[in-house]
C-alpha positions in Angstrom: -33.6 76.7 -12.5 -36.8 78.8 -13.2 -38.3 80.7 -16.3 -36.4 83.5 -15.8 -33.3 82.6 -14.4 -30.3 83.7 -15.4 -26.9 82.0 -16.4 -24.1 83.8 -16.6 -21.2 81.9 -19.1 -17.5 83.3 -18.1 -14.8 84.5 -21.0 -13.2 81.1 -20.1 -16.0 78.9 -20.5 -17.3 80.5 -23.7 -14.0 81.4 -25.3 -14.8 84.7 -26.2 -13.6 88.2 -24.9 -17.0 88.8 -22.8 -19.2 87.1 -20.1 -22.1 86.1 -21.9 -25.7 86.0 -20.2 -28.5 83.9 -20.5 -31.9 84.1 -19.5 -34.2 81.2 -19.2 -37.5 81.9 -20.9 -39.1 78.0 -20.6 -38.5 75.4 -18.4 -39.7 71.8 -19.7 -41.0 69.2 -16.8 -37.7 66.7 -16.3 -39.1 62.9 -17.1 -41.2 63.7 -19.4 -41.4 63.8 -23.1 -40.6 67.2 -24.8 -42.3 68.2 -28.1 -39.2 69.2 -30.7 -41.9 69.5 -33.5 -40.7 66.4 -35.5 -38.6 65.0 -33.0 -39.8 64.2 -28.8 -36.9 63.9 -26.4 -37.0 62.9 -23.1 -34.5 65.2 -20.4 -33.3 63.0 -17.6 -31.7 64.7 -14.3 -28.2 62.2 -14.4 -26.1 63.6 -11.4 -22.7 62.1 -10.2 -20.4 63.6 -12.8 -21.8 67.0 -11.4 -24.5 67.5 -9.6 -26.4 69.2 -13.0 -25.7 66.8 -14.7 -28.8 65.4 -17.4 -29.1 63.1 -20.4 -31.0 63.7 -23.7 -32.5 60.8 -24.9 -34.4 60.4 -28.3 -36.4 57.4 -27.9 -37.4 57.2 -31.4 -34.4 57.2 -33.2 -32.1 55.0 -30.6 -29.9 58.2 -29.1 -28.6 58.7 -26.3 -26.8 61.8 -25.1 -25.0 61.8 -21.8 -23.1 64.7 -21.6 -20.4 63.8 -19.1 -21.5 61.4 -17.0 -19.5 58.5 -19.0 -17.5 58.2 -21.8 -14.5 56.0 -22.8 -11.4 57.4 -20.4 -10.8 59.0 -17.2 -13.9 59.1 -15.4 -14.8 62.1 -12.8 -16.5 60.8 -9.9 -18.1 63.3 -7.2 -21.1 61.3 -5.7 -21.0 57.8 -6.3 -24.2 57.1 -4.6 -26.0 59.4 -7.7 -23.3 58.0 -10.4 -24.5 54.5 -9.8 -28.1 55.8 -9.9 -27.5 57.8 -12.8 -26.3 54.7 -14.8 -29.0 52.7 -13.3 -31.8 55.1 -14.9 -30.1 54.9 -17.9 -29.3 51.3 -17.8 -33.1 50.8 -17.1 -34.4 53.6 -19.9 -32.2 52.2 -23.1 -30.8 49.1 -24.5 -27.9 48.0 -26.8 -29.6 49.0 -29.7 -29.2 52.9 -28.9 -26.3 54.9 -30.1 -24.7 56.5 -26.7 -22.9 59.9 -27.2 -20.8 61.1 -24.8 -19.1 64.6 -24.7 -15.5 63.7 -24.1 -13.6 60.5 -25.3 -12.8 59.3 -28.6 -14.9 56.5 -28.8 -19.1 56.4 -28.5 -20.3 53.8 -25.7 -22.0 51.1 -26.0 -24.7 49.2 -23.9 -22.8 47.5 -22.2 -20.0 49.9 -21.2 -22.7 51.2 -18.9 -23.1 48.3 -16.8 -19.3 47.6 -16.5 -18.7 51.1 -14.9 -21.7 51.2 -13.0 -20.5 47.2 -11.8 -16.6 49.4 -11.1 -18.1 52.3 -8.9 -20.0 49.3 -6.6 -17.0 47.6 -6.4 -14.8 50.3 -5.6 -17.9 51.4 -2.5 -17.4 48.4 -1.1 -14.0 47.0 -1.5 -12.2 50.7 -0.6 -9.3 49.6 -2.8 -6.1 52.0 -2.6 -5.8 54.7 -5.1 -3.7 53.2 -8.4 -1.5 56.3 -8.7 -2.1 60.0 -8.0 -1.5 62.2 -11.0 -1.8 66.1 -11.4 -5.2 66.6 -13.3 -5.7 70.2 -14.5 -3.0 71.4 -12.3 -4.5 69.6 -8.9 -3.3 66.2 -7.4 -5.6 63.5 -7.5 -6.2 60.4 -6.5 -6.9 57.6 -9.9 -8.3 54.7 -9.7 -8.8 51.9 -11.5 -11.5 49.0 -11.1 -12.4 46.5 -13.5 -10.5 48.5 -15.9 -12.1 51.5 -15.6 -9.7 54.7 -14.6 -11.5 57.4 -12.3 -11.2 60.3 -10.1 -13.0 60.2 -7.1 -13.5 63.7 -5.5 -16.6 64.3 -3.3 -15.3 68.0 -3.8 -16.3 67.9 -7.3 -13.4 70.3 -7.4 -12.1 69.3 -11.0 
């Protein structure tokens, strides 16, 4: 997106009676450290979840914010090839002493959590195992998986 784009949020997606719109008046460089005033974050392009996917971290005060790219549950998978890069940036940015916040899931991450679904997706590439079950998810059937005890959906659709 651009300084001046425009996002349009639907009555569903906002929960309110009206579509809202958005316009975009600053874009800040991906990769690089933003200025909050008293607080600099760093916004990281994560796709795999989606392909707009991005993570918020705060290097200062140990915080990671990953938005849906993992959390503890049913993972949504829609490019495994960015997924595993996804959590490899991250893997590579943080350590185990930052708090990881997720946006679904009742439980934060931690460290290593990372690494053992990153370590599930390879496995599941290579190995091609069958699906564990299929299960209606939002009214669709899907296809679940589970590797290394992690449950996901794989969907190159990313129709979820």
């Amino acid at each position: 997106m651009d300084k001046d784009s425009l996002i349009y949020i639907s009555e569903e997606e906002s929960l309110i009676p009206e579509t809202i719109r958005l316009k975009i008046a600053k874009t800040d460089p991906l990769n690089e450290d933003v200025d909050l005033g008293n607080r600099k974050i760093q916004i990281l392009h994560t796709p795999g979840h989606s392909p707009s996917s991005f993570t918020i971290i705060d290097k200062e005060n140990k915080y990671l914010f990953i938005a849906d790219l993992a959390y503890q549950g049913l993972l949504l998978v829609s490019h495994l090839d960015e997924y595993q890069s996804s959590l490899n940036k991250l893997i590579n940015t943080c350590d185990s002493t930052f708090h990881i916040l997720s946006t679904h899931g009742t439980d934060d991450l931690i460290y290593s959590d990372l690494n053992k679904a990153r370590r599930a997706l390879k496995s599941f590439q290579l190995k091609q195992p069958k699906p564990q079950k299929e299960i209606n998810f939002l009214g669709l059937k899907k296809k679940m998986y589970v590797v290394d005890g992690i449950p996901f959906i794989y969907d190159e659709s990313g129709n979820y």
